[in-house]
C-alpha positions in Angstrom: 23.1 -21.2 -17.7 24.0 -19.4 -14.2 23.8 -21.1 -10.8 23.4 -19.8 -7.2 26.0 -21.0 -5.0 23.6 -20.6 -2.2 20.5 -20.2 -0.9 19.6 -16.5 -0.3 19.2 -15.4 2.8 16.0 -13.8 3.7 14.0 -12.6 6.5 15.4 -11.7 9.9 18.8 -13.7 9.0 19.3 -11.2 6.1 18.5 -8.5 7.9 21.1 -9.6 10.8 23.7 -10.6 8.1 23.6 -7.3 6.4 24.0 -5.4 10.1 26.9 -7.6 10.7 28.1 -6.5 7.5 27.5 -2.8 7.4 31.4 -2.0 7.0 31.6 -4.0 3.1 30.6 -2.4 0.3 26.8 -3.0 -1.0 27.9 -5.6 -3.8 29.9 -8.1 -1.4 27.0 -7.6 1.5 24.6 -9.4 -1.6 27.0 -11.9 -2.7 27.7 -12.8 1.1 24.0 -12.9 1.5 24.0 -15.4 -1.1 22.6 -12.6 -3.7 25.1 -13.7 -6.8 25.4 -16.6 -9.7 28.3 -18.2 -10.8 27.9 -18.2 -15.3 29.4 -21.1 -17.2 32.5 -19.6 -17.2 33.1 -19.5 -13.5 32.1 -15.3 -13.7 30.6 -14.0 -11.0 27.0 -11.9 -11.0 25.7 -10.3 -8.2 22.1 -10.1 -7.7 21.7 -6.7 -6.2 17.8 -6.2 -7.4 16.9 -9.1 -5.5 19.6 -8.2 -3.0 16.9 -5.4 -2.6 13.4 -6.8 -3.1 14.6 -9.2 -0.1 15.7 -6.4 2.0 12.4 -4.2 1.5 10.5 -7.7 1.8 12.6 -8.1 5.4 11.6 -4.9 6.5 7.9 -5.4 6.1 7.8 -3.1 3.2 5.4 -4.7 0.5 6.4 -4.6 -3.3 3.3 -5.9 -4.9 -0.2 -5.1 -3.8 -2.0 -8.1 -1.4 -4.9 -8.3 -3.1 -4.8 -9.1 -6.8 -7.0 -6.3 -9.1 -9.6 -8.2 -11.4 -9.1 -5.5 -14.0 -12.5 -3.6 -13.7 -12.8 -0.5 -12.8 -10.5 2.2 -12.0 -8.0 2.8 -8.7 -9.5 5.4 -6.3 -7.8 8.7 -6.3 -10.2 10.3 -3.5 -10.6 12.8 -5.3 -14.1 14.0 -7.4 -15.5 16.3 -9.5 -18.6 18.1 -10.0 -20.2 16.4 -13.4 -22.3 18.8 -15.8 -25.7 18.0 -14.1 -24.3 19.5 -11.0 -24.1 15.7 -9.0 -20.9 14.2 -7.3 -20.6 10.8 -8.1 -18.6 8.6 -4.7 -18.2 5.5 -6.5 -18.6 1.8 -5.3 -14.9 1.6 -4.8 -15.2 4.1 -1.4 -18.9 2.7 -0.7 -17.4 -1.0 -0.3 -14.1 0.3 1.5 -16.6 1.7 3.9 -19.1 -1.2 4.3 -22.0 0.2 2.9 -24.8 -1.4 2.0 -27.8 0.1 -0.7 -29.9 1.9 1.3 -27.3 3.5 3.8 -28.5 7.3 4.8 -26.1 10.2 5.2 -26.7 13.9 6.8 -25.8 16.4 4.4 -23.6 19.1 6.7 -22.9 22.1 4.2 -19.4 24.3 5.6 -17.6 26.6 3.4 -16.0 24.5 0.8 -16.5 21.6 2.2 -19.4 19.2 2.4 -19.6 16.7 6.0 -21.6 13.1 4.8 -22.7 12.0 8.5 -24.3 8.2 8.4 -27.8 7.6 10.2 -28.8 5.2 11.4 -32.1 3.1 10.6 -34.2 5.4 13.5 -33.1 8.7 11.9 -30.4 8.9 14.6 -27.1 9.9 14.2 -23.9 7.6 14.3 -21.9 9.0 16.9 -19.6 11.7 15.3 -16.8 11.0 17.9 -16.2 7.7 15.8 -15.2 9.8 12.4 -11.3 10.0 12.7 -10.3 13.8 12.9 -7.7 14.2 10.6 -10.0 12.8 8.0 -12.1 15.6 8.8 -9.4 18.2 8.7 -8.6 16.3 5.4 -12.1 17.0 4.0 -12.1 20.9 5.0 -8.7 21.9 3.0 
């Protein structure tokens, strides 16, 4: 069985302990972090994969995603194809990100190669098209 010696550092104090650091090579920046054990026989282990995760953690950089998948269904991939019937399926995943409801309307804007959905509202009028993010349009064009 292996202990820690210390608690790990994390957060801001890692992130200024590592700067303070910078001139030691990457396996005694961990251990002086606190990122080792000690085994049984007094041999020591640094941690450098946690060394890491803490590091990317520190920096705002998420490992895992936030919300926890309840294993239906597949990941979007924005991307579609045209199914034999000739009909291009969106998919609830997209509808939900967008806040759509059953019932929604959309404006069918045919370009070449590229098809513009603009959302109407309930008197037939049209969202404003100044609130569609351009580079999502520039996106949908290529």
């Amino acid at each position: 069985m292996s202990e820690t010696a210390t608690a790990p550092l994390t957060g801001k104090t890692l992130l200024a302990k590592v700067k303070e650091l910078s001139t030691l090579p990457r396996r005694e920046r961990a251990k002086q972090c606190g990122y080792y054990t000690t085994t049984k026989n007094g041999q020591v282990r640094v941690n450098l994969t946690d060394f890491y995760d803490a590091l990317l953690s520190a920096r705002g950089i998420p490992l895992s995603p936030e919300t926890p998948k309840d294993g239906r269904g597949r990941e979007p991939t924005y991307r579609v194809s045209v199914h034999q019937n000739g009909q291009i399926v969106i998919g609830a995943t997209y509808t939900k990100a967008m806040g759509l409801k059953s019932g929604d309307e959309f404006e069918i804007k045919l370009g070449y190669k590229h098809i513009h959905l603009i959302q109407v509202d309930s008197d037939n009028k049209e969202v404003d098209e100044d609130s569609v993010d351009d580079d999502e349009l520039e996106e949908e064009e290529e």
